[in-house]
VEXROMI-438677 format. One record per residue: x, y, z of N, C-alpha, C in turn. Coordinates in steps of 0.001 Angstrom, whole numbers, padded with zeros to 6 digits, always signed. Layout:
N
XYZXYZXYZ
...
# end
This chain:
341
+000844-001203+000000+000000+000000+000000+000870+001242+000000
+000592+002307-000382+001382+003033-001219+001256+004377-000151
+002284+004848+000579+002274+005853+001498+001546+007171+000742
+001290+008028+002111+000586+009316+001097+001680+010333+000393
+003046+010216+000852+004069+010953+000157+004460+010451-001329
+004418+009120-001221+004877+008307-002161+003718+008622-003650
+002268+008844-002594+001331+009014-004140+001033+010332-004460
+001572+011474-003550+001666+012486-004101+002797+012631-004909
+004233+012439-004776+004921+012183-005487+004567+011559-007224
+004039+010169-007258+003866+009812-008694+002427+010364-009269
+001614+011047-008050+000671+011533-008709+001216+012872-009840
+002442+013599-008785+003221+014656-010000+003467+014536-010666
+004198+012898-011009+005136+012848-012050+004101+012111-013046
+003023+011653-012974+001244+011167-013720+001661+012549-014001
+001165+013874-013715+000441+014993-014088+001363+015493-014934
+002581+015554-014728+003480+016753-015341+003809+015326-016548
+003769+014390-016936+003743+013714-017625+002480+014058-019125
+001161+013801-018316+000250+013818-019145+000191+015330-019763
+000810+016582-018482+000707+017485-019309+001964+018398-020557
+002571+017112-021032+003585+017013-021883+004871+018088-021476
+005130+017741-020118+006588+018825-019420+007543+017698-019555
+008360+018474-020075+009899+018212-019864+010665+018326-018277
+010611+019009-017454+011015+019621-016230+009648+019891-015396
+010202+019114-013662+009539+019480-013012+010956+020720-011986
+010187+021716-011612+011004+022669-011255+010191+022636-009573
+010629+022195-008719+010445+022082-006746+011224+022997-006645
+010752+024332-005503+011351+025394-005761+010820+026224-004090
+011905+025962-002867+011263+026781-001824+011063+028112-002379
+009767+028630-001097+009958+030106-000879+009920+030218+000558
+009830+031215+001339+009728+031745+002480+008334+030544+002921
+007316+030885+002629+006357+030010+003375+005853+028822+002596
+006100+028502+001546+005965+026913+000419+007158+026692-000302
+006687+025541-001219+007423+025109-001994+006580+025258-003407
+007021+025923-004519+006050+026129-005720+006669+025557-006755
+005561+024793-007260+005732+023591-008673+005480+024199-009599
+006722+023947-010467+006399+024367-012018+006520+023598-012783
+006119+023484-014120+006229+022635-015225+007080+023560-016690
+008510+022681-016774+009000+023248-018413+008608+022455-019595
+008123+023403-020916+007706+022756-021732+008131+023055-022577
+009027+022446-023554+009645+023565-024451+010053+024708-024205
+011094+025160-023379+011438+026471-022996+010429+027523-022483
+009203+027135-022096+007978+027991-021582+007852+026840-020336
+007884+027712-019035+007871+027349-017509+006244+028083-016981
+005504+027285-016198+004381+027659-015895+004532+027338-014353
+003661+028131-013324+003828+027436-011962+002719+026925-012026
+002345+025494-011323+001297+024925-011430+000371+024474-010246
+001140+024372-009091+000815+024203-007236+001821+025022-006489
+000985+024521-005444+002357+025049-004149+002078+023856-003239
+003024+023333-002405+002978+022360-001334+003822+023254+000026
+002844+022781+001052+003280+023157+002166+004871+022594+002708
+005508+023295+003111+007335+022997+003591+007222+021777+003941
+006429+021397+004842+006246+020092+005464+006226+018948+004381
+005568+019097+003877+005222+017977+002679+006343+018366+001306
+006688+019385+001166+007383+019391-000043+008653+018687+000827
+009236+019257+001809+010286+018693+002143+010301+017049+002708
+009400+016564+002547+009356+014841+002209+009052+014006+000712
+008313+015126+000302+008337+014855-001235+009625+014697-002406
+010678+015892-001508+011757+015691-001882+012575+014602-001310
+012359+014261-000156+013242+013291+000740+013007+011902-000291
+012039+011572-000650+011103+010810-001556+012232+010522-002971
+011978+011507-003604+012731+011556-005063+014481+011353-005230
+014442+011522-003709+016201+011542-003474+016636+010359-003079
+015549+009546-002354+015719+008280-001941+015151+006525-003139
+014393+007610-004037+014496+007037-005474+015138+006979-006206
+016084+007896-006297+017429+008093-006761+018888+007878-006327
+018445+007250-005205+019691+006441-004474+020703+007896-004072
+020127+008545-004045+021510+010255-003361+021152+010054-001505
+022084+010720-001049+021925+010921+000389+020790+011616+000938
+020050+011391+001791+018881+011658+001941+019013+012723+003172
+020431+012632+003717+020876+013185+004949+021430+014377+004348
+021709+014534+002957+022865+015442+002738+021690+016786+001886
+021944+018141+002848+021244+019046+002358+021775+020059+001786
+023209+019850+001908+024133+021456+002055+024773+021473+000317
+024824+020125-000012+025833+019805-001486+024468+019747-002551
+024952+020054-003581+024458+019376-004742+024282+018111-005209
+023380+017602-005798+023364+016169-005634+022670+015511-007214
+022920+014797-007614+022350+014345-009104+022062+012748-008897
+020767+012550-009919+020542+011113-009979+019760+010196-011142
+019129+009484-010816+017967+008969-011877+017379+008050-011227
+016149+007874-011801+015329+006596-011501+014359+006229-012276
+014225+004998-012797+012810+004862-013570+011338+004015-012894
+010558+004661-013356+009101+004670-012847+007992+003960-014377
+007393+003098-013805+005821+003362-015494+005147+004329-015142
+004664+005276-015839+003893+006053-015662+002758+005627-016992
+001484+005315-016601+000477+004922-017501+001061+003626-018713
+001885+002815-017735+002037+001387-018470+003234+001953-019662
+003885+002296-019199+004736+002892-020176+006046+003329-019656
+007293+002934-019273+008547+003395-018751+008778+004635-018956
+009161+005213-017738+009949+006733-017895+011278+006630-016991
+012708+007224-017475+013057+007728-016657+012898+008733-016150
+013668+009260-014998+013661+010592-014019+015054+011221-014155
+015547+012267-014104+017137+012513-013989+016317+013887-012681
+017075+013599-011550+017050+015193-010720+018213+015651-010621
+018527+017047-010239+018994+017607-009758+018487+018279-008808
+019504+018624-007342+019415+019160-006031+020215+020513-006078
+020184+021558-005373+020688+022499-005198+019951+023198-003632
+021097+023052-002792+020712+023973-001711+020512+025539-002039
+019770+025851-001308+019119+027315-000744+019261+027820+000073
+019570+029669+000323+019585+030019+001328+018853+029981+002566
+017609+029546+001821+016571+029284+002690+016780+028033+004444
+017699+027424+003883+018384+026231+004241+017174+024877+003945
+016380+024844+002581+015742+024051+001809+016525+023742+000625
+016201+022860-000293+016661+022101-001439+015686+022287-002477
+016181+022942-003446+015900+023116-004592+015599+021872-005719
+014874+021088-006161+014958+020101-007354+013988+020225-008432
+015031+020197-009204+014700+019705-010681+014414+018498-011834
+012940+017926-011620+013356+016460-012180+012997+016493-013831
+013916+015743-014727+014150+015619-016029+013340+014724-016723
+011894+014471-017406+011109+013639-017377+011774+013253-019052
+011443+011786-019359+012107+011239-020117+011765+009673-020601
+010880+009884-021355+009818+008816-021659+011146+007736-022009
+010664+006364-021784+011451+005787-022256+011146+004628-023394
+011303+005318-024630+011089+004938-025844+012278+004269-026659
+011794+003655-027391+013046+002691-028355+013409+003774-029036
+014571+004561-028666+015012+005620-029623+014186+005936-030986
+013610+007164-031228+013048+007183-032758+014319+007141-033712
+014095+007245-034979+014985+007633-035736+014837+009006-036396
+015971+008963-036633+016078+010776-036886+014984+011250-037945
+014801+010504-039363+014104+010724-040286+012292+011027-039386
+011832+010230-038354+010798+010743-037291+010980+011936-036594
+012161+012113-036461+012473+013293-035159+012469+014405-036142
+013237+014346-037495+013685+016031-037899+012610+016662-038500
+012527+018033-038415+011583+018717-039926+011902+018089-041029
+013214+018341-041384+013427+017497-043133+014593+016858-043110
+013645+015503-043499+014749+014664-043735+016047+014584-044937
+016295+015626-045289+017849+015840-045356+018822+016164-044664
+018288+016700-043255+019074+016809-042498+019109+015593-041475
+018232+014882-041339+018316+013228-040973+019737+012779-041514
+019528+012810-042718+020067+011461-044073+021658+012088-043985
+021932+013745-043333+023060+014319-043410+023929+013547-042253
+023446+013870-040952+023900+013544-039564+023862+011634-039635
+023029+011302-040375+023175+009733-039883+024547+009550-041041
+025284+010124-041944+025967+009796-043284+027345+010560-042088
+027099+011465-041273+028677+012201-040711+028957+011180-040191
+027683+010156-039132+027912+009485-038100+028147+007961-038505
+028666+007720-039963+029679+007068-040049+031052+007132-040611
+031266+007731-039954+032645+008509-040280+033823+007176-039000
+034922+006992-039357+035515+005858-038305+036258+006705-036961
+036413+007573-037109+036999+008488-036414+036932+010385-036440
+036935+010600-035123+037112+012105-034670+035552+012722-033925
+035289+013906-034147+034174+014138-033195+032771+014898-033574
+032128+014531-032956+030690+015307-033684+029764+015937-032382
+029873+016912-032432+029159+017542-031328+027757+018050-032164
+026651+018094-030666+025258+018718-030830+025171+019721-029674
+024512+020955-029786+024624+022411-029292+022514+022539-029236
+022857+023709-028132+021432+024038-028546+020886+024142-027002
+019849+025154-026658+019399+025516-025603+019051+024026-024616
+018653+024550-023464+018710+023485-022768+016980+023010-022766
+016447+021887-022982+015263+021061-023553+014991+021107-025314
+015881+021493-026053+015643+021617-027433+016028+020108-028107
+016105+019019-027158+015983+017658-027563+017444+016950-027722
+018438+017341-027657+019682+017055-027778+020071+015648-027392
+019398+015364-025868+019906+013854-026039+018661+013044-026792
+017813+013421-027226+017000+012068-028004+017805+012028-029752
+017857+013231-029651+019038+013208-031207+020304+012299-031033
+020801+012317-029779+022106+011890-029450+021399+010341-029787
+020788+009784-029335+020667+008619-029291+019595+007871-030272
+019181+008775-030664+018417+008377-032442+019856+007805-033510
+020987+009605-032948+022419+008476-033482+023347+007138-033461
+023198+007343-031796+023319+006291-031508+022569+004562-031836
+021577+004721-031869+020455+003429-032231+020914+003135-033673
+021327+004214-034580+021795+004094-035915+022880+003529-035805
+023975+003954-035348+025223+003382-035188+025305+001323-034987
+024846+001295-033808+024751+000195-033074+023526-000690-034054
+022779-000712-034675+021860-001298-035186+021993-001273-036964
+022322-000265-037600+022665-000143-038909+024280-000687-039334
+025055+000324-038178+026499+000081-038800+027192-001433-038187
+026453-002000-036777+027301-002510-036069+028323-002555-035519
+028363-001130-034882+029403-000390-033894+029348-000898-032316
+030007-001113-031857+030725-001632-030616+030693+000396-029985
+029712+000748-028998+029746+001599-028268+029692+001798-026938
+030244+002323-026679+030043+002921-025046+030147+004042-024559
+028844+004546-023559+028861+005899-023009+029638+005965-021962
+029907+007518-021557+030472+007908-020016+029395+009227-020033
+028415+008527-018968+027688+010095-018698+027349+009986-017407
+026740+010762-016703+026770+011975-015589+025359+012564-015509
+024489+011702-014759+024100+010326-014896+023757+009901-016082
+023540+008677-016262+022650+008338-017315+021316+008269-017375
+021080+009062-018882+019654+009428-018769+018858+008636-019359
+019351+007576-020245+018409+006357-021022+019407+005420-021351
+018441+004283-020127+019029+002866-020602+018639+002583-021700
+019959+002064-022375+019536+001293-023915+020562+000025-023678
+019755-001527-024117+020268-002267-024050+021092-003338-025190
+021114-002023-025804+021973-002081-027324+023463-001486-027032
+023631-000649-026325+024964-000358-026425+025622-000105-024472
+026772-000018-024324+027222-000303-022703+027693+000875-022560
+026931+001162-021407+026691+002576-020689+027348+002832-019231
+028268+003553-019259+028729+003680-018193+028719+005040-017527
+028075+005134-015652+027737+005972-014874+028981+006368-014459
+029298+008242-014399+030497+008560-013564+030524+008470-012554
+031001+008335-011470+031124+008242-009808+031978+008551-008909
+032170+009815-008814+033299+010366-008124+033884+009753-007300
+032879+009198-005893+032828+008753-004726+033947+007306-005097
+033660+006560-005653+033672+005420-005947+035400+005381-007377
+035730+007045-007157+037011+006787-008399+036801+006778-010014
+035555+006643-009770+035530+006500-011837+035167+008100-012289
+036363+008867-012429+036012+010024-013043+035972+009979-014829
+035494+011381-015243+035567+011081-016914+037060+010656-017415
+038023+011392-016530+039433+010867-016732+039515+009376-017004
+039430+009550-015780+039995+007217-015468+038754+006270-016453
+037156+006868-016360+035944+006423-017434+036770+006013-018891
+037687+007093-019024+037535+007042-020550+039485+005862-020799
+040142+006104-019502+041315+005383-020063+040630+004032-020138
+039738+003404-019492+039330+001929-019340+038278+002083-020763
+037740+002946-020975+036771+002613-021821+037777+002265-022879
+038981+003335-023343+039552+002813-024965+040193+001520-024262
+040202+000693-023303+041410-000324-023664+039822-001609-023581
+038528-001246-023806+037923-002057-024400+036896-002048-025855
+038426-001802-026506+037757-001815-027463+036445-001308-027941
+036440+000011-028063+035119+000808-028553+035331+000904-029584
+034498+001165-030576+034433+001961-031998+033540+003559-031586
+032888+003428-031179+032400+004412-031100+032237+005020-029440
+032628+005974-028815+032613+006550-027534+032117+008011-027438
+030317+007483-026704+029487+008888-026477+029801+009252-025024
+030335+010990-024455+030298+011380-023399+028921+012612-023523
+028247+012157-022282+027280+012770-021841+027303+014516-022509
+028362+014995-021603+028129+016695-021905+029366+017125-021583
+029891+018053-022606+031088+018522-022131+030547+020042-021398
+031294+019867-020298+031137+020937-019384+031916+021669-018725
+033415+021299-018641+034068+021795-018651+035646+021922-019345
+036492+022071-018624+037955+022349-019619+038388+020564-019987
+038236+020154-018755+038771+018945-018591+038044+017801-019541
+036848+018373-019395+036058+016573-019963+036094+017113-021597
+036099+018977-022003+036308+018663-023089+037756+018429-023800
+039085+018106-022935+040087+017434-023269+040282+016740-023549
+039087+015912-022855+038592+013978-022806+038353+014031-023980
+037069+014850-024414+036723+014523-025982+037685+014175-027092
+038078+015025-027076+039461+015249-028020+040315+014461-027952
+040523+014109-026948+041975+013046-026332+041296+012104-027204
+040137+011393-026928+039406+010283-027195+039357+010279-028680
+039141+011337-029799+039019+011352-031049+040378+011031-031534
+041352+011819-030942+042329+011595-031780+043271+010074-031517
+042716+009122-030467+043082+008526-030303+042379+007331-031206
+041646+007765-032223+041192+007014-033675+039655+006273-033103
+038854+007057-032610+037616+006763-032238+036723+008239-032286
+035720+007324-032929+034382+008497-032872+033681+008641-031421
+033783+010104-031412+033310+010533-030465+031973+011621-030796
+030861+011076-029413+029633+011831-029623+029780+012513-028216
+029191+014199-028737+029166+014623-027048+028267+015959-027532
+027564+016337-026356+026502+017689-026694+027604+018634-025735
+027199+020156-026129+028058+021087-025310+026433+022589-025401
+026829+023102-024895+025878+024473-024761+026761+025557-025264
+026078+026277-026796+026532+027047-027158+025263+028248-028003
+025261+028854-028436+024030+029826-028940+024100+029298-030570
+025101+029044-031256+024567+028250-032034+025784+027319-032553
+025649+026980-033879+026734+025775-034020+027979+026377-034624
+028579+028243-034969+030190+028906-034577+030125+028866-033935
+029201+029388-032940+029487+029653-031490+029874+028928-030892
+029737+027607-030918+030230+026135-030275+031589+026107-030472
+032437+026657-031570+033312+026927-032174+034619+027572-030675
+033776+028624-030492+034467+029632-029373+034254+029415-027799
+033294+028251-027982+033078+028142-026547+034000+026900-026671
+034645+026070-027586+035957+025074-027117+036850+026070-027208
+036774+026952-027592+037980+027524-027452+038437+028090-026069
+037265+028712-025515+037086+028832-024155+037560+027698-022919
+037109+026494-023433+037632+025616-022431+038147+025015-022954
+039872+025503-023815+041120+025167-024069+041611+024593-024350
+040360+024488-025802+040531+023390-027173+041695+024154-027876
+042214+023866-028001+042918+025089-029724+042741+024754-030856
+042427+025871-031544+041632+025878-032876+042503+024604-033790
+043846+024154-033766+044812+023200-034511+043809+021841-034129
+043725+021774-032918+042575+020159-032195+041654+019851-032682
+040862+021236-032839+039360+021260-034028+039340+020834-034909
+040443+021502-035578+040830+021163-037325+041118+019898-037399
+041722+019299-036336+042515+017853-036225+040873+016828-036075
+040133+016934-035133+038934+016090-034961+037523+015900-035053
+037406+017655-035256+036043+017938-035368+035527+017349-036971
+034426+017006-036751+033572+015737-038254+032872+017079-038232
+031568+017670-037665+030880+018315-037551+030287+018752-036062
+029188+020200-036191+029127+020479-035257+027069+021091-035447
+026401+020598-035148+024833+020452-035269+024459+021048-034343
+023728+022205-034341+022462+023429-033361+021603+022873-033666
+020853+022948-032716+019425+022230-033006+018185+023347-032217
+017275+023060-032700+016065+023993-031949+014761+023058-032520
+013499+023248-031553+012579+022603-031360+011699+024104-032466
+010926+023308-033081+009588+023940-033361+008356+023642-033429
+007276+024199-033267+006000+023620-033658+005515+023849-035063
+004875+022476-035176+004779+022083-036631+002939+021518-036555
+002332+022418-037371+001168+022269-037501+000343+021118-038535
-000337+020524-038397-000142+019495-040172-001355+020208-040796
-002632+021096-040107-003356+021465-040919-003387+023130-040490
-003389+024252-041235-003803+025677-040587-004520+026013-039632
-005727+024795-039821-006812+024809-039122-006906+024487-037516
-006040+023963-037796-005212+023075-036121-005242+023960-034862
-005715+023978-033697-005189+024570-032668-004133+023839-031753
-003634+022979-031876-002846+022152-031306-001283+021990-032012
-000392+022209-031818+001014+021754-032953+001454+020405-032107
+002240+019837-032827+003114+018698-032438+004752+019578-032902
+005617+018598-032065+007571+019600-032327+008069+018811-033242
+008751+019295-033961+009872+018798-035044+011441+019736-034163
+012556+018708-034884+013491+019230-034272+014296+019743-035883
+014880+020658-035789+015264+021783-036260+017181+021758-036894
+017772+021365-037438+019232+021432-037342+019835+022380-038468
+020710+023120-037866+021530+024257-038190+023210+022792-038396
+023449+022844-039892+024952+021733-039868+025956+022281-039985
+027492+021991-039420+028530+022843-039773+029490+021848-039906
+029577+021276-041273+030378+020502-041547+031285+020421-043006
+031803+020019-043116+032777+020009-044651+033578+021628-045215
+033691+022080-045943+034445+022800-046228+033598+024107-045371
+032449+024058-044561+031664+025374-044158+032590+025240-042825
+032786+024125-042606+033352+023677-041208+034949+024598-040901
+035445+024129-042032+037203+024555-042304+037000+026173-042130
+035916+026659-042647+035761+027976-043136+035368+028912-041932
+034847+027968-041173+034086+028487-039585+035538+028424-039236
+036057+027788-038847+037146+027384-038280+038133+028487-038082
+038706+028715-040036+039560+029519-040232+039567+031042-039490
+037726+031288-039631+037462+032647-039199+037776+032814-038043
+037238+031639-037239+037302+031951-035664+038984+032360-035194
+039340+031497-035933+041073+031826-035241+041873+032972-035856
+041400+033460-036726+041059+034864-037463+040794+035929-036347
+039851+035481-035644+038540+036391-034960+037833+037494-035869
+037738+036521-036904+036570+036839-037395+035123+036498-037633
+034464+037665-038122+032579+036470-037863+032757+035657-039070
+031781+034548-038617+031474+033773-039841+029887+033771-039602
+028938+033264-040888+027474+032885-040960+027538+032007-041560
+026814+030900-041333+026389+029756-042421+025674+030941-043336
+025377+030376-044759+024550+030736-045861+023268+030262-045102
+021939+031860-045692+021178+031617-044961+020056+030155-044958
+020415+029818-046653+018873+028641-047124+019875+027793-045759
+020767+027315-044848+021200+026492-044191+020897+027053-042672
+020787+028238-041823+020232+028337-041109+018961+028838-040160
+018774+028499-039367+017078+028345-038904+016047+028582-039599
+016274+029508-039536+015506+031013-040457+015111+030457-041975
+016243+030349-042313+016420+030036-043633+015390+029170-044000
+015861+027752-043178+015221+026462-043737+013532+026818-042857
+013092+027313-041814+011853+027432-041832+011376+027790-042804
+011671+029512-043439+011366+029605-044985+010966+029028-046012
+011673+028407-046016+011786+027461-047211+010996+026585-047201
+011041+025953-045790+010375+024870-045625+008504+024569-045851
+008421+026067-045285+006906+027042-045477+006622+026724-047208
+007263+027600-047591+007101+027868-048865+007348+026118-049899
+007690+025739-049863+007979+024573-050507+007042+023237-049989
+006492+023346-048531+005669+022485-048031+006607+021052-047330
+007781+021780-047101+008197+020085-047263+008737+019932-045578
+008532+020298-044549+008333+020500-042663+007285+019218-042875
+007816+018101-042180+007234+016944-041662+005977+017319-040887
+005193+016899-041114+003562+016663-040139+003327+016052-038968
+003870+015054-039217+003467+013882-038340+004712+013659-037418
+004839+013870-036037+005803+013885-035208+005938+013284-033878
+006584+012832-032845+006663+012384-032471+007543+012911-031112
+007726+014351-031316+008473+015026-030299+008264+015445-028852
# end
């Protein structure tokens, strides 16, 4: 029988489910705790729970997630999976203390589906047929960019499902946590506590034989060293980074102390992505999302490249970004209908 914390808890994660959120945002104030829902980059508040109860609700999600249940002062990350309506989801949270001396969490909702394939996921499938053709390349690196919920890891692993199922690639992740079990390719959790940093993750990962090696997120100087280390050591590497678009990704390795010679040396390509709504009739009050890709690869790549270490601007040509291909896409009719985002 199912405690009353426990069913307020999955009663949230039922609700913010059915009401198609990406992010649940648990959030003290002075006298509650106020629930929001992210949906595509639009955040709504949706309840408030009394301190009392939010602060077991959280005790709850933390103890589902196997984190310290004692520990209020640190930051804390996890996962867990739940069915929600006969159907697997994972959870990814994040914790953050408050001045308040309450805990802040954020949980990452994350249906758990047999990876789509990209030709389902994109507006137009030429930019599918592009990214699945980089991502057999035998070596070096391919990064994906792009605000934070604009779909990045279901792209990551639409690639991935391609790799492992089309090419018959031998893969393995290092991520922080992991956000979708797939039992196609071997996934490995970082763990500070326990010694397995992205460092030591990745010397054991090349001495078993990978062909292909996805890291979660580069986030800082170090793990994006890893990347690189890892490409040039004659393996494809997949990794997302946060940048405003796909030059800009350009300057933000440069920032964490790539040098532009490393780029030139490993970078395959570098993919922005953005979510849109995609209507199938005018008439529609409802849209479904298509995902969106901005590509920076082949001689546009060299050319980005050159500029940046230049410090100069570069633009993709516009029929190639956002803008562009919405345009076009309008006018020509050819933005997928039927979606799955």
């Amino acid at each position: 029988m199912q405690s009353i914390i426990e069913r307020r808890c999955v009663d949230l994660l039922h609700d913010a489910a059915k009401n198609g959120a990406t992010d649940i945002h648990i959030k003290p104030e002075p006298s509650c705790y106020t629930v929001s829902y992210r949906s595509f980059q639009n955040l709504r508040q949706v309840t408030q729970f009394p301190l009392d109860l939010g602060d077991r609700m959280i005790a709850y999600f933390k103890y589902l997630s196997l984190l310290d249940m004692s520990e209020k002062r640190k930051p804390q990350t996890g996962s867990f999976q739940l069915p929600i309506n006969e159907r697997s989801h994972y959870f990814r949270i994040s914790t953050l203390p408050s001045v308040l001396t309450k805990e802040s969490i954020v949980i990452r909702i994350m249906p758990d589906d047999t990876a789509e394939s990209l030709h389902q996921l994109a507006a137009f499938r030429d930019s599918a047929r592009l990214l699945e053709k980089l991502s057999e390349a035998s070596q070096g690196l391919i990064l994906l960019t792009g605000p934070t919920g604009c779909g990045k890891s279901t792209t990551l692993y639409s690639l991935l499902k391609h790799c492992a199922e089309k090419l018959n690639r031998n893969i393995i992740t290092l991520e922080d946590p992991v956000e979708r079990k797939n039992q196609s390719i071997l996934q490995i959790q970082v763990n500070e506590k326990a010694g397995l940093s992205y460092a030591s993750g990745l010397k054991a990962i090349l001495r078993h034989d990978p062909d292909i090696i996805m890291i979660g997120e580069i986030r800082d100087a170090e793990t994006a060293q890893i990347a690189v280390r890892a490409a040039l050591t004659g393996h494809l590497v997949f990794s997302t980074i946060h940048a405003r678009h796909s030059v800009g990704c350009l300057h933000r390795l440069r920032d964490l102390g790539v040098s532009f010679e490393d780029m030139s040396q490993t970078l395959i390509a570098v993919s922005a992505q953005k979510i849109i709504p995609v209507f199938s009739d005018i008439s529609q009050s409802e849209s479904c999302y298509r995902a969106l890709f901005e590509i920076l690869e082949g001689e546009r790549l060299e050319d980005a490249l050159l500029a940046a270490s230049l410090k100069k601007p570069y633009s993709l040509p516009a029929e190639l970004s956002f803008e562009g291909q919405v345009t076009e896409g309008v006018k020509i009719g050819a933005i997928q209908t039927s979606c799955t985002l």
